[in-house]
N, C-alpha and C positions, 0 to 999 in steps of 0.2 A: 504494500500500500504506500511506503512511506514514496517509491519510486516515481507514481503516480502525481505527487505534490509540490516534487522538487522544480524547483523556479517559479511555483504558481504561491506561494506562500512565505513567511520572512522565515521560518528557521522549524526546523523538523525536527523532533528527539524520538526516538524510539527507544521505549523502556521494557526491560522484559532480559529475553535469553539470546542467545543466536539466532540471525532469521532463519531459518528453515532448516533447524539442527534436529528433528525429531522428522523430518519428510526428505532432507537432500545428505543431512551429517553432518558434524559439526568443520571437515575439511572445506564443503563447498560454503556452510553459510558463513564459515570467515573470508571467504575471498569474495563472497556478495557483500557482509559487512565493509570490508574495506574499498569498494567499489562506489558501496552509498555514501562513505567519510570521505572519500575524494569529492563527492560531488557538494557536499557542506553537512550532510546527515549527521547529525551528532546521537551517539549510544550510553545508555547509561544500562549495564549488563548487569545480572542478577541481583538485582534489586526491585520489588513490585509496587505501585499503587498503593494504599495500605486507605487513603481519605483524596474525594475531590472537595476544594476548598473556594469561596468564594473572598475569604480574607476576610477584614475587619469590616468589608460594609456590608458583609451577610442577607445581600441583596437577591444572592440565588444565582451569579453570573460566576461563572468559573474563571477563576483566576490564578489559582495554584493545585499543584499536586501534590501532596503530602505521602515521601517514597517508604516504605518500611524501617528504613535507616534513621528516619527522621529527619534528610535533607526534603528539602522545597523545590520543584521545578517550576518554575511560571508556564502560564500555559492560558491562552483565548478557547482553546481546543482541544476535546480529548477523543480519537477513536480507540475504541477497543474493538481488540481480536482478540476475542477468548482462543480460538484455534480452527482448525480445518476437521470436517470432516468427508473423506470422500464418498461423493454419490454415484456408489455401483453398484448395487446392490443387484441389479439387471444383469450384471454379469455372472453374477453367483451360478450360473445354470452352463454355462458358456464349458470352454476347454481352457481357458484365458488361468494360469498361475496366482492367484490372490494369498496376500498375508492376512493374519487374525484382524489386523489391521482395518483392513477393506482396502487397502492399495492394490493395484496392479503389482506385479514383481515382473520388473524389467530386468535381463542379462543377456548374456551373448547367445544362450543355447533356449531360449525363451519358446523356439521354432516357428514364432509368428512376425513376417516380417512387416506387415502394415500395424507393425502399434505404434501412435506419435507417445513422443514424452508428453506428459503433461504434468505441471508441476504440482500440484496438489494432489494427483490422482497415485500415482505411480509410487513404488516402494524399491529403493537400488539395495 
């Protein structure tokens, strides 16, 4: 998501884990991390959410993020991603290799050559 934001917005943090370290590994989502910090992304890594805060004028407008650490992030905006879940359930019946997961399991010996990647679906 945060990729989607860059240049349309003053400053993007993404709070949480490595992106896509539970669907690509934690090898490929540091080299997308570090791909998004090139671009101005800024990460604050295991560290969660814990209170949204609107500060002292407890007006109901989000203004701060209060991290479990007890640091402060400023913030106009908060998306949350709770997480991914893939929708293949349609394949359950198929010959198609799936994990407990619900991912596709892509490899070289897979036997099926029209599968695309797709990044939320698939399990390497």
């Amino acid at each position: 998501m945060a990729c989607y934001y860059i240049g349309k917005v003053k400053q993007i943090t993404v709070i949480g884990s490595i992106p896509f370290r539970r669907t690509l590994g934690s090898d490929i989502g540091l080299k997308i991390k570090k791909i998004l910090e090139a671009k101005g992304v800024e990460f604050i890594l295991n560290n969660l959410p814990s209170k949204f805060s609107s500060g002292i004028k407890d007006d109901g407008i989000l203004r701060n993020i209060i991290l479990a650490d007890g640091s402060v992030v400023e913030a106009d905006v908060a998306i949350i991603a709770i997480g991914s879940v893939p929708a293949t359930d349609f394949l359950k019946t198929s010959k198609i290799q799936m994990a407990g997961s619900g991912h596709v399991v892509v490899n070289e010996v897979s036997g099926f050559c029209n599968i695309y990647w797709i990044i939320l679906v698939i399990h390497t």
